[in-house]
N, C-alpha and C positions, 0 to 999 in steps of 0.2 A: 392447538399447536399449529403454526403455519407450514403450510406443504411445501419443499423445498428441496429441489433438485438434490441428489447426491452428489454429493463435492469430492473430488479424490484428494485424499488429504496429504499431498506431496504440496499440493496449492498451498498449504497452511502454513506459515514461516513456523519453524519449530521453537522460537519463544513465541509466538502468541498463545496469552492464557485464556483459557476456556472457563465457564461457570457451569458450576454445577448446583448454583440453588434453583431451590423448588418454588420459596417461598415470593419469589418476586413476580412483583405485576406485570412485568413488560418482560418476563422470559418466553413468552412466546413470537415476538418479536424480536429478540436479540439472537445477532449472530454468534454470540461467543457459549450461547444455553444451546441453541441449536445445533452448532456445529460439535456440542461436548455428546451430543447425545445422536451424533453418525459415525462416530469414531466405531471402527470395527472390533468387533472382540475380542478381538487377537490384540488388540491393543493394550498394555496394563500400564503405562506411560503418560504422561501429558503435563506440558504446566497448565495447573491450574489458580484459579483465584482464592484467594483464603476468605471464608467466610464474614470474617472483620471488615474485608475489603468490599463487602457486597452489600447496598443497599437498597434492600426492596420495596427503594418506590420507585417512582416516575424520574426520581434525579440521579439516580445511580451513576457516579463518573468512567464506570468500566462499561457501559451499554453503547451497542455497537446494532445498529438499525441492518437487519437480513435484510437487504434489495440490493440487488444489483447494479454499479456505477460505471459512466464510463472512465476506463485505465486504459492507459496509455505506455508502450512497452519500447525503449530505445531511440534515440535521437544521431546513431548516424549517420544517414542521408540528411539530414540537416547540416548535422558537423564537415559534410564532403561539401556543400553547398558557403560555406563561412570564406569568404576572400581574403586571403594574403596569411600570413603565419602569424600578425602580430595579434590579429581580431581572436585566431585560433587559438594560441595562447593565452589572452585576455579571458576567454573563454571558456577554456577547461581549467586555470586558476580559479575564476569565480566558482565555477557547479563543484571544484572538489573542496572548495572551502565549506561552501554550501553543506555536501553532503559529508565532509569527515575526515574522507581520506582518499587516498589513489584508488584503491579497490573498489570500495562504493560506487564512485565516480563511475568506472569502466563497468562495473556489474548494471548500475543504472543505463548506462550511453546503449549497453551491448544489447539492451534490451531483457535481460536476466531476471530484474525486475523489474515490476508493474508499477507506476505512479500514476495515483490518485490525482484529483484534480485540483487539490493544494500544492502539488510539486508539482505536475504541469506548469499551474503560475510561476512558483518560484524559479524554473529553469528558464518560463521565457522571463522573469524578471533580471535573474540575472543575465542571460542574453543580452539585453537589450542595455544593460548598466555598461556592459563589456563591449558595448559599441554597434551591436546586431540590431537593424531597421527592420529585414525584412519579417515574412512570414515566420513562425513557429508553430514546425509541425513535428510530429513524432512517427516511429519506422512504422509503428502499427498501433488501433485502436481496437476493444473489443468490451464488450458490458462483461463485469466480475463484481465476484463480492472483496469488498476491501479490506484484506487483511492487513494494511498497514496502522491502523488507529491503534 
C-alpha cells in the first residue's frame, strides 16, 4: 500500500465516493481506496462506490491517482485588478455560467474552493473570452490531493 500523509477529512467534499474493494489492481494507488481506509473510526458514514461500479483492472473510470497536484484557491486580486465595470461584468457572467450558479461562482472567486488545473484553464479561458489580456493568476497556490474528479 502507498504511504500517505493523513488527510483531515474536512478536506474531503462530503459527496466524494470512496472505494472499498479489495480486489483491484490499482487500489494501492488510488485515492478514493486510500482515503476510504483513513477515515477514523468514529466514522460509520461515507458515500461510497457500489461494487457494480468497480472495475478491477487498470481502466477503472472511478480511479483517481493519490499524488499531489498543484490547486489553486480564489481569484480576487485578480478580479480587483479587471478595468472598468463592463470587462467585470463580462466576467463574472462568464465564470458563473461556467460554474452553475451565483454560489459556486463566489464559493470558487472566495477562495472556498480549490481548483484543479482543468479549471484553472477554464477560468483563464473564459477571462480571456470576456475580454481579459492580461496575466491569470489566482489568490493562492498550494500542492493538494484533488478531490474534485
Amino acid at each position: 500500500m502507498t504511504e500517505m500523509e493523513t488527510i483531515d477529512i474536512s478536506e474531503i467534499p462530503a459527496t466524494w465516493a470512496l472505494c472499498q474493494s479489495t480486489g483491484c489492481e490499482r487500489s494501492g494507488e488510488c485515492l478514493r481506496h486510500l482515503m476510504c481506509h483513513q477515515m477514523p473510526a468514529n466514522r460509520t458514514w461515507w458515500p461510497c462506490l457500489l461494487p457494480a461500479a468497480v472495475q478491477p483492472t487498470a481502466t477503472c473510470a472511478h480511479f483517481v491517482k493519490a499524488e499531489k497536484v498543484r490547486m489553486a484557491w480564489g481569484w480576487c486580486q485578480l478580479y480587483d485588478q479587471l478595468q472598468g465595470r463592463k470587462l467585470k461584468n463580462a466576467a463574472r457572467l462568464a465564470l458563473t455560467e461556467a460554474l452553475g450558479s451565483k454560489g459556486t461562482y463566489y464559493r470558487y472567486k472566495n477562495g472556498e474552493r480549490p481548483l484543479n488545473a482543468a479549471m484553472q484553464q477554464m477560468v483563464a479561458d473564459r477571462l480571456r473570452a470576456a475580454g481579459y489580456n492580461g496575466e491569470v493568476f489566482f489568490d493562492r497556490y498550494a500542492d493538494a490531493y484533488d478531490f474534485t474528479s
